[in-house]
Structure formats: structure tokens, C-alpha cells
N, C-alpha and C positions, 0 to 999 in steps of 0.2 A: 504494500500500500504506500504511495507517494507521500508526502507530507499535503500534500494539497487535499487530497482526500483526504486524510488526519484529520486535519482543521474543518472539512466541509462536514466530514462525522459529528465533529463536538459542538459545531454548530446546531446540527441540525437535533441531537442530540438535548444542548441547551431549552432551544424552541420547543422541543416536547414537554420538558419538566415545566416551561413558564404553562405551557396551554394544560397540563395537568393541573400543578394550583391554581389555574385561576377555574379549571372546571371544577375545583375542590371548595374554592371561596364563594363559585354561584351557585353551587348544592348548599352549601351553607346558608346561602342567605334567602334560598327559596322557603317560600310557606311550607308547614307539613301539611301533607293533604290526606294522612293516614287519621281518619275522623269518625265517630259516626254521626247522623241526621237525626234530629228530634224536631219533627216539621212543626207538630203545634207551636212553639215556641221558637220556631226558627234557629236553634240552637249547634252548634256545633262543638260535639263533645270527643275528648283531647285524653286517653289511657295516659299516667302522665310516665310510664312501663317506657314509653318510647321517646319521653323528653331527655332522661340523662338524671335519674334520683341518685344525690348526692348523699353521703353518711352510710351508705356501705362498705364493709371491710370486706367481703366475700363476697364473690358470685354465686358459691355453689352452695345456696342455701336450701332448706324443707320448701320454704313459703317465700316469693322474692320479698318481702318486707322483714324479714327476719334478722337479725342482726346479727349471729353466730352460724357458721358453716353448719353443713349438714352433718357434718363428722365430728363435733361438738356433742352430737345426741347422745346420753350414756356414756359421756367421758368427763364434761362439765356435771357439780351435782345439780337435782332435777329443779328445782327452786330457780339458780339461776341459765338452765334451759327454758324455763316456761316464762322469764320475763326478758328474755333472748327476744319473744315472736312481738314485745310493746316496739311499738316504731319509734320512740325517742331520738331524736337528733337525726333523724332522714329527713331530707329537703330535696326540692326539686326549682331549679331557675328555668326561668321561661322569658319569652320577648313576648310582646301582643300590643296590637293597633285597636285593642277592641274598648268599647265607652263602659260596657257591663264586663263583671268575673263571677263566674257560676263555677261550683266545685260540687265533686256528687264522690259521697265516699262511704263503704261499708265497713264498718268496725268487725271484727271478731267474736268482742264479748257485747253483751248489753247492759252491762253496769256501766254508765256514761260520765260518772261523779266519784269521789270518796265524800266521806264525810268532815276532811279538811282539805279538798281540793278539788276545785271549780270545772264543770264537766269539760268548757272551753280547755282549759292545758289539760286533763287527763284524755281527750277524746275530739277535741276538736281540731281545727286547722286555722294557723295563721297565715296571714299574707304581705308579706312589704313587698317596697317599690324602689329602686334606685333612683337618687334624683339627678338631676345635672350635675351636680357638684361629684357626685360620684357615690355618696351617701345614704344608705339604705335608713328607709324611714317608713315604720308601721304606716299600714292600709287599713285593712279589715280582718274580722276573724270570722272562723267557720264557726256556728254556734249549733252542738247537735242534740239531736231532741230523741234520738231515736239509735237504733244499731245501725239503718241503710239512712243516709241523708241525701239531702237535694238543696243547697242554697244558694242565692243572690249574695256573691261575697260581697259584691259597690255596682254600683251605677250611677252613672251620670257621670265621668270621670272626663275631665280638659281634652280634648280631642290628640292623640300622642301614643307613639311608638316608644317602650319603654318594657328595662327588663323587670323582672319579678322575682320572686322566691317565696316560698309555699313551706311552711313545716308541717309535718304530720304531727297524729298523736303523742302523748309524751307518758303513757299510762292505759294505752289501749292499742291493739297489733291492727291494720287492716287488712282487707282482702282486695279491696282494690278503691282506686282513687283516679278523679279526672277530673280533668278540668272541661268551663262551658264557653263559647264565645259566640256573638251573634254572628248567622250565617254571611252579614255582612265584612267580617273581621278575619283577620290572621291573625296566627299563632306559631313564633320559631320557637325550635331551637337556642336555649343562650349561647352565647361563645364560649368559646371553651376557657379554662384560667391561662393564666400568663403562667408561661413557664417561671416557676421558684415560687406560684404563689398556688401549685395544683396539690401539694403533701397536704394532709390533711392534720390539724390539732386531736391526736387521738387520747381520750379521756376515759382510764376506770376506776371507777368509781361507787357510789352508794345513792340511794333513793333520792341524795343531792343533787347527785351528776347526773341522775334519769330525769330530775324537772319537778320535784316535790318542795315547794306548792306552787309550783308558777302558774300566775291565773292564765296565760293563754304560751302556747305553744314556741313561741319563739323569744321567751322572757327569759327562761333557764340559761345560768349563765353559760355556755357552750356556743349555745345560738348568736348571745351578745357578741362574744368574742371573735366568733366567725365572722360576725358584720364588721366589726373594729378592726379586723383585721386581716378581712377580705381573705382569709381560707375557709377553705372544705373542712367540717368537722366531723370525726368517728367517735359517739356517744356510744360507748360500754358502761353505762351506769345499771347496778344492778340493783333495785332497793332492799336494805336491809339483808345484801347479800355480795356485797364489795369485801370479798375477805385474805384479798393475795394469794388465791393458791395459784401452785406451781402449774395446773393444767389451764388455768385460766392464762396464768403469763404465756407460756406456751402459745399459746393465741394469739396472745395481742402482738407476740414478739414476730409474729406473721407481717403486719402491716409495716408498710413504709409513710412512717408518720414524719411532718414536719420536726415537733416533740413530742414526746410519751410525756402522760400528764398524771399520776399516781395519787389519788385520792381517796385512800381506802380507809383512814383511821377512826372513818366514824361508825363504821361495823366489826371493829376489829379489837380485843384488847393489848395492852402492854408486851404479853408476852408473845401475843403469834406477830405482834410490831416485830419483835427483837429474831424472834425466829425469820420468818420472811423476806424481810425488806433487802438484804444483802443479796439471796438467789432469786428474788424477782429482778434484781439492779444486774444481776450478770448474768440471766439469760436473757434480757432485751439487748444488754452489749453486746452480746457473743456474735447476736443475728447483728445488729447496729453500733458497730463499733464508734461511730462517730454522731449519729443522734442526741439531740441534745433529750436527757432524761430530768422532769420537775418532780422530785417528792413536795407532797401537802400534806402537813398536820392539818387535822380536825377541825373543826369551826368552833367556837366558843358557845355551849348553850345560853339562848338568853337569860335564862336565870340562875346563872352558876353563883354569881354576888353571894346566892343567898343559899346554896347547895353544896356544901362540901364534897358529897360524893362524885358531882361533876367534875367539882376542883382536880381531885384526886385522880378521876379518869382523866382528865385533860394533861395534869402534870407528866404521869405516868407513859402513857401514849405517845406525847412530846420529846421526853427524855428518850425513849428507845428508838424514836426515827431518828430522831438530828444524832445521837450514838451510831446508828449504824450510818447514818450518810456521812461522819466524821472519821469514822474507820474504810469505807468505801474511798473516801478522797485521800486519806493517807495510804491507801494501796495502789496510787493512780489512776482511778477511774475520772477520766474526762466528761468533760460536759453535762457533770449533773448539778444539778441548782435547788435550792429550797426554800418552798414558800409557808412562811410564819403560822399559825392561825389565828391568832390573835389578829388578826389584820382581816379576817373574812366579812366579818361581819361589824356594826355599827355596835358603841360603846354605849346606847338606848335603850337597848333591847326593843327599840320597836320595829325591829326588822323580819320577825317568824313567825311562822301562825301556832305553832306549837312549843318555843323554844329551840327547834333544833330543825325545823324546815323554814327554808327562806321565803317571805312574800316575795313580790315584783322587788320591792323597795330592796330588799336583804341580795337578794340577786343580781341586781346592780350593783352594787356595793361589792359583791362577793365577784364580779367581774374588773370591778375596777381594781381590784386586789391581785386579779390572776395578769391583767394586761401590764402593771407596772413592773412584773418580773418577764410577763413573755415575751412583752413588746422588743426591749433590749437582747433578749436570746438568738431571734429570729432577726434582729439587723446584723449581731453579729456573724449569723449562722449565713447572711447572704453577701458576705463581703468576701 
């Protein structure tokens, strides 16, 4: 082959790859037309299976909303296999030109409520919107009344192309979820993230980290965080069943998370702290030698002032993680970090509904707690 031929190759070559991406960026930007018709209402309704559902760590699950792999079944113990199937921290972003948002979503169980938390965060769905600025800001919530729902999430909305984000249940699993838009409207596909901003913040955790008491779906601080910080979040919060074992690490040490976020001290006592905490820190390194890893003491209950036994479990607790993350950093383990608890929550106590689950208010609070250590981790981590 002459050199002239060479060059007429790599040209021609070149020409294919531009006329590929750019046939890649008008697939992208075309409507999806995979719908179905609900004529009475003129409706066009949107599986959201085919938008791109954010906050899973696996594919190969029983149920796709399921949070734990299928090979989880009978290896994790059964408690926290059956709050595996709660959809907590699953989101789904979407674009749409459309003035109305209708979402039609089937729950699993039909207990829609607890009796200290609002059926809205246990069962229902929220929705923000990105603004101009860039900045995600609550819309509307799914409010459900029933196990199979049907609502009007807003209407009337400024005429505008604009992305979205959708959280699921945060206390109830579903079986399936969509969105509605008038037969007049589209509905993309979001883009996909900026590469170093697609790892996800993966969290495990206790009844905290699943969203107990957040009154609606996307208040739990995990959710917050994602929006402050514009990543994908994987919610392993398990309630009342966050307790470090070694099969559940195992699992998590699966994902390729931004950072591992450890938050288990508030289902756990002193001594499985002391036992634990070292062989969960070395089989997330083993897989992730360079991940940045956040141990979190427990949150302060609001009424410890006045409860010594809390005192006492707080002290305790405390003492055995920051011991073991102090012997962990004297053995060279890199990149792990520790967040206080004493700093979770507000010195009020008017932040729980029970003392030890956060309202909205406490969850804010308990976000702005976790952003002042993570923010810093992840500049460094992208430098």
C-alpha cells in the first residue's frame, strides 16, 4: 500500500467515526417513541425500565427494583433480603417538553404509611427539576392512596424543555413505575453524566440511610447529596439491620463507588464496632485499593441530655470506631476519613420524630454534615 493510500485510509477512516457520533448524538436527542396510548386522556405513558433508573448496584436482580443481586438470596440474613426489594435511593432523570407530569406506579405491599412516617417518603414519588443555573429544585410529589396509583404530578408548568429526576419509594418495593405526558409532548432520555461525575456515592447503612422519617422521597439525606453534588447514589440502607457483616461487605465491595460511605453504628453495639470495622475496611480495599473509604459514628439521640444509657451507647460505639480507624491509619491504609457524630444532627433536639429518626429538618442538617467532609474528598479525588 503506497503512503497515499495510507493517508486516503485514515481519512476516510476519520469520516466514518465523525458520521458515527454524530449518528450517536441524533439517537440521543430523538424522542423515545417506545410509549403506550391512553386515548381518553390523551396520555402518553413512558415504562421508566427504559429511561436509564439510577441507584442500582446490580443488574442481575429477582425483581428489577430490587437492590441486592439475585445471588444475595440465602447468603445475606433474611430481614435484610426482604428490605433488599424497598426501592430507596432508585431515581430515574428524564428531559420533557410536556406542560402536565403524570406518574402511575404499583407498590408491592399495601401498607402505604408507618405510624411515624408519612405514606408520601414511605410509598410515594418525588419529583425535581433542574433549573438554569444548573440546580435541582423540588417540583411535586406522588401522593398514594392506594397499592396501584394514577396521579397529576403538576400542570400548568412555563412552557420548556427541561431535565427531571423522579425518586421512588423509600419504604415500599415496586413493581412497576411510569411516567404520563400529553400526547402533544416528548419525553428523552437525560444525558448521560460527565465522565468523573458517573461513580456513584455508595451508602450502608441503617433505617437512617433507607429515608426514616423523611416526609417525601427525595429529602433523605443521600438524595440531598446527590443533588449537591451532582452524583448517582447507591442506597444500601437497611432498617434496623445495618450491622457490618462480612457477606454484606462482600457486596458492597462489588460496586465501583465514587466513596464507600459506612454508616452502620446505629444498629450495631461497641463490640461487633470493635470486631468488624477493620475486615469490612480491608475487604473494600482489597477490591478498591485506592477508593476513598468515610467511617460515620452514630447520630446523637435527641434526648441523650437527659438518658445516660444513650450516653453510654454513644460513648462506647464512638470509642471503638475512631480505635479501629486509628489502628487502620497506623497500618497505612489510604484514603479513609471520619465523620464525627456529634455533628449529625442539631444541638435542639428539634430535629427527629422519635429521637433517633430524622425529620426533613434533621436530614438537612445530617446532609450538610456528610457534604463538609465529602465535598473536599471528591475535589481531591478529581485532581
Amino acid at each position: 500500500m503506497t503512503l497515499k493510500q495510507t493517508a486516503i485510509g485514515l481519512i476516510l477512516s476519520a469520516l466514518l467515526c465523525v458520521c458515527s457520533l454524530n449518528e450517536l448524538k441524533s439517537a440521543e436527542s430523538k424522542p423515545l417513541s417506545d410509549f403506550t396510548v391512553e386515548e381518553k386522556t390523551k396520555t402518553h405513558w413512558f415504562d421508566i425500565k427504559n429511561l436509564g433508573v439510577e441507584g442500582k448496584g446490580w443488574t442481575e436482580t429477582e425483581s428489577f427494583y430490587n437492590r441486592l443481586p439475585a445471588k444475595a438470596k440465602g447468603v445475606v440474613r433474611p430481614p435484610v433480603w426482604s428490605l433488599s426489594k424497598h426501592s430507596a435511593g432508585l431515581a430515574v432523570r428524564f428531559v420533557t417538553d410536556a406542560t402536565t407530569i403524570k406518574a402511575k406506579w404499583k407498590l408491592t405491599s399495601a401498607n402505604i404509611a408507618m405510624n411515624h412516617m408519612a405514606a408520601t417518603g414511605v410509598s410515594g414519588l418525588d419529583l425535581y427539576v433542574k433549573t438554569e443555573s444548573g440546580k435541582w429544585r423540588w417540583l411535586a410529589v406522588g401522593k398514594p392512596s392506594k397499592q396501584e396509583n394514577n396521579e397529576t404530578l403538576i400542570s400548568g408548568l412555563i412552557p420548556g424543555k427541561r431535565e427531571y429526576i423522579l425518586y421512588l419509594p423509600l419504604y415500599n418495593g415496586v413493581e412497576s413505575v411510569e411516567i404520563g405526558v400529553p400526547e402533544t409532548s416528548h419525553l428523552w432520555k437525560a444525558p448521560p453524566r460527565e465522565t468523573g461525575k458517573d461513580k456513584p456515592l455508595v451508602f450502608w447503612g441503617t433505617s437512617i440511610t433507607q429515608g426514616g422519617c423523611a416526609s417525601r422521597t427525595g429529602m433523605v439525606h443521600t438524595a440531598i447529596l446527590g443533588r449537591r453534588l451532582d452524583l448517582p447514589v447507591i442506597n444500601l440502607g437497611f432498617s434496623g439491620n445495618g450491622r457490618m457483616e462480612p457477606e454484606v461487605a462482600k457486596l458492597v465491595a462489588e460496586l465501583d463507588a465514587s466513596v464507600f460511605i459506612m454508616d452502620c453504628l446505629p444498629n450495631v453495639t461497641a463490640e461487633t464496632v470493635a470486631r468488624e470495622t477493620e475486615p469490612l475496611v480491608k475487604t473494600l480495599r482489597a477490591a478498591h485499593p485506592e477508593t476513598p473509604i468515610l467511617l460515620v459514628e452514630d447520630r446523637t439521640y435527641s434526648n441523650a441530655y437527659l438518658k445516660k444509657s444513650s450516653q453510654d451507647r454513644h460513648r462506647t460505639s464512638r470509642e471503638a470506631l475512631k480505635k479501629a480507624y486509628d489502628k487502620l491509619k497506623q497500618e497505612g491504609v489510604k484514603n479513609l476519613y471520619y465523620l464525627d457524630g456529634e455533628t449529625l444532627l442539631g444541638d435542639d433536639s428539634e430535629d427527629t420524630v422519635d429521637s433517633s429518626h430524622p425529620t426533613d429538618l434533621g436530614f438537612f442538617r445530617q446532609a450538610d454534615a456528610f457534604e463538609k467532609v465529602l465535598r473536599p474528598i471528591l475535589e481531591q479525588q478529581s485532581k
